[in-house]
N, C-alpha and C positions, 0 to 999 in steps of 0.2 A: 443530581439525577435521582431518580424514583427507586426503591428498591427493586429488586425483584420479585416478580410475584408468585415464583414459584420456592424460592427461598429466602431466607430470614439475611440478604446480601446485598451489598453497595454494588455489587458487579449487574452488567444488562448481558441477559443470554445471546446470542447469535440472532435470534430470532427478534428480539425486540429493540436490537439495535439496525438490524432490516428495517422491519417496519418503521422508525425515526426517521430513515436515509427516505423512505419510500415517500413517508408524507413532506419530508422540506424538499424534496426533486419535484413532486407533485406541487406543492405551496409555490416554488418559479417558474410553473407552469411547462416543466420538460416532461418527457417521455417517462415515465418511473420503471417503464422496461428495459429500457437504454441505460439504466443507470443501478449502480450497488455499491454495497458493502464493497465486494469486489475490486470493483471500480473504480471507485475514491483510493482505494490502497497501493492499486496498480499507478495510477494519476500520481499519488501525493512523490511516491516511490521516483515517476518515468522524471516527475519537476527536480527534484532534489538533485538527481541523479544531472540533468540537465544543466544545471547551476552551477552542481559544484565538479562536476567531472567525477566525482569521488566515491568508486565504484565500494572501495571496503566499506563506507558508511552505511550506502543502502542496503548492502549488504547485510550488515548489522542488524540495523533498523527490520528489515523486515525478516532476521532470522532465518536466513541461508545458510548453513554451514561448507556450501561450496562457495567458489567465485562463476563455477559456470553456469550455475542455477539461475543464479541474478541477470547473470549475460542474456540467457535463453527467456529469462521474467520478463527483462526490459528489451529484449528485442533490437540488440546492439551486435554490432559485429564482435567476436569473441576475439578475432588480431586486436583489434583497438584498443575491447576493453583491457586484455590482457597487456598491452602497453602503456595504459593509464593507469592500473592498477601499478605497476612495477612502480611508476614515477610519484606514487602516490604515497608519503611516507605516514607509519602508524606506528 
């Protein structure tokens, strides 16, 4: 990746890694409103969580220091997740 151009760093601001998301949404011809940073996070987050049942990882992953925060992220029943999460050893 390109430096940053506001500093002398490997790292991409919030704002210019928007704009990236905006032009490949835009580049396969989708909505680039419909679509973010956001977005992708919530998505990468809702598949993982899908796959593997395994609610401490996304958790992790996306740096929730509750379990119910994730629940309410991903839009899961909190009975359930809370009984996947018991069964779920770490």
């Amino acid at each position: 990746m390109c430096p940053s151009w506001l500093h002398a760093s490997d790292h991409l601001s919030t704002r210019q890694y928007a704009r990236i998301v905006k032009a490949w949404v835009t580049a396969i011809g989708l909505d680039p409103t419909m679509y973010g940073t956001h977005t992708l996070r919530r998505t990468k987050a809702s598949l993982i969580y899908r796959r593997t049942k395994n609610l401490r990882a996304v958790q992790l992953l996306l740096g929730h220091t509750k379990l119910e925060s994730t629940v309410r992220y991903l839009g899961i029943e909190v009975d359930d997740a809370l009984e996947m999460a018991e069964q779920t050893e770490v």
